[in-house]
C-alpha positions, 0 to 999 in steps of 0.5 A: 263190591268186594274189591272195593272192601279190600283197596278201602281196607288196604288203603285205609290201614296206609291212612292210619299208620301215615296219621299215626307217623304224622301224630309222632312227627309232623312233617309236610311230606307225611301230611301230603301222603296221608292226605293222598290216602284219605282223598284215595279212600273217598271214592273206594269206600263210596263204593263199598257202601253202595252210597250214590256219589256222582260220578263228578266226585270220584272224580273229582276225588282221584284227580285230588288224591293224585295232585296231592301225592305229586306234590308230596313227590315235590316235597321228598324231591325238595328234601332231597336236596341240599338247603342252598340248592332247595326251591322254595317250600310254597312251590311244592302246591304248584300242582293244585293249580290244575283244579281251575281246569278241571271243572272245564274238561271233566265232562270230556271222557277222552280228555279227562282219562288222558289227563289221569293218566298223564298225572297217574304216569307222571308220579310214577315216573318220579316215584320211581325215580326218586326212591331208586336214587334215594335208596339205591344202596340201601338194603332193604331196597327190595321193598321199594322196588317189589312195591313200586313194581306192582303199582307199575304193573296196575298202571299199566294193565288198567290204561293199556288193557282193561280200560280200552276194552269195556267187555272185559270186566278184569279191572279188579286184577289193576286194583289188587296189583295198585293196593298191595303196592301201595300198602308195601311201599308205605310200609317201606315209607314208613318205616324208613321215617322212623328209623331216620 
């Protein structure tokens, strides 16, 4: 219980500084990410008020947050880009096609954690690729790589270790990890976004 306290507290402070940026400036990039944070903070903050959800909408709920963040990555890597050389803005939703197929596998447990953690790697890889290319010389770099490697650390350890075994009740360590990542990244994000 208590670690959900501190991802809903973590993730829902990176959820009003993106709403407070998006009120400043709307852009799709930052309306994508703050949607993210908010379909991130469901199945957490569920959790910290005991309320009985079905398990479907955790689910349901992580599987959104992370279809959406890879299409706010489509966003930053169509931005990215020069105009001539940008596919087009409508193309950056190509990832929410994969909800018609999610009804279908979500009671395969084998199936649907693969397909997590597919979608989870996935966006980290671009994730790491995209800011290392954007902000490789930058100066304040560090923040990016601090926090995009504490949300590798998190990634790993959950999928390698503390899910495959289920006598080990170390899941909080993955969740710690992902939060501070999370919350200095955004940090970083953000303030990027208002010096630009």
């Amino acid at each position: 219980m208590w670690i959900d306290l501190l991802v809903t507290i973590t993730v829902g402070a990176v959820l009003l500084l993106f709403i407070k940026s998006l009120i400043r400036k709307f852009t799709l990039l930052k309306a994508y990410f703050s949607a993210a944070a908010l379909f991130l903070l469901v199945p957490y903050s569920a959790g910290l008020f005991q309320i009985e959800t079905a398990f479907q909408l955790q689910e349901w709920a992580k599987l959104i947050s992370i279809t959406i963040y890879i299409s706010g990555l489509l966003v930053l890597i169509r931005e990215s880009k020069p105009v001539f050389a940008r596919f087009p803005k409508h193309l950056t939703a190509l990832p929410f096609i994969s909800f018609i197929f999610f009804p279908l596998i979500i009671n395969s447990f084998i199936i649907k954690d693969l397909l997590n953690a597919v979608y989870q790697g996935g966006a980290l890889a671009v994730t790491v690729l995209i800011f290392t290319i954007n902000n490789a010389r930058k100066s304040q770099r560090r923040y990016y790589i601090l926090g995009i490697s504490l949300v590798t650390a998190a990634y790993l350890s959950y999928w390698l270790f503390f899910n495959r075994n289920p006598d080990y009740d170390y899941i909080w360590i993955s969740e710690i990890l992902m939060s501070a990542g999370i919350l200095i990244t955004a940090l970083r994000f953000l303030r990027e976004q208002v010096d630009s």
